[in-house]
C-alpha positions, 0 to 999 in steps of 0.5 A: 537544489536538486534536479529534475532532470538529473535523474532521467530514466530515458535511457534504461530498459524497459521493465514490466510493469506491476500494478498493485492497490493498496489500502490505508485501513483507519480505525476510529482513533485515526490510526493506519494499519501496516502489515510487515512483509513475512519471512520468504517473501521480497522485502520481508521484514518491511512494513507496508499498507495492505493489499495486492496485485490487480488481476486480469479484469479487476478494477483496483477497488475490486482488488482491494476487496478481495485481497482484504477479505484473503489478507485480513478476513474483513470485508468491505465494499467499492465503494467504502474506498476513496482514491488518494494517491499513487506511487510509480517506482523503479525497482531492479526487475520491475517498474511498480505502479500503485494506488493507495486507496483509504477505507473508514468502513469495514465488517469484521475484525482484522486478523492476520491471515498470512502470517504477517505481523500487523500493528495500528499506526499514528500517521506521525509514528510511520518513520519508525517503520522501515517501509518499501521504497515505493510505498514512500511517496504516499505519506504526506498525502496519508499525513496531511488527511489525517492531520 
């Protein structure tokens, strides 16, 4: 049986913290799209959801807007975005804290506007991607909505 208290990180540094929003795009047959992180890139060849980091005076919904329109070349509204968890992860040289937002309602076609490949998933299939350890924590959530 494991214990909470044996994996304490009360006596590690510091580390700045990244704040980042995340979007669980699904489409009408209930499947998630996933973008592969491109070569050059930390992580690359992972597979994760899409989005970016929160600037200086955005809002995580606001972001996420953005990043979708750069990312993806779609657009969507604030409020087309409905909160469903967060991840807080410990990587080596930062601390990551992100939301995973998920959005139904979109204009456009998605296309893949960074080189990144992008594939619609089965919430079932998300084991067959390797994903990023802090992207992890998300997926009962996304599973038991979209079960």
């Amino acid at each position: 049986m494991s214990n909470c208290f044996e994996l304490s990180s009360a006596n590690l540094p510091p580390l700045k913290t990244v704040w980042v929003s995340a979007v669980a795009l699904v489409d009408a047959d209930g499947r998630v799209l996933l973008a592969q992180r491109p070569e050059g890139k930390k992580m690359a060849g992972l597979w994760e959801f899409p989005g970016g980091k929160i600037e200086a005076g955005e809002t995580p919904e606001q972001a996420l807007v953005r990043e979708l329109k750069e990312e993806l070349d779609i657009d969507t509204s604030t409020s087309c975005l409905a909160p469903l968890t967060f991840s807080s992860h410990r990587y080596e040289d930062f601390h990551l804290l992100m939301t995973l937002y998920v959005c139904r309602v979109w204009r456009g076609h998605v296309t893949a506007r960074e080189g990144q490949a992008l594939l619609w998933v089965r919430a079932e299939d998300f084991g067959k991607y390797k994903m990023p350890s802090a992207d992890l924590p998300l997926l009962p959530a996304l599973r038991e909505l979209l079960s």
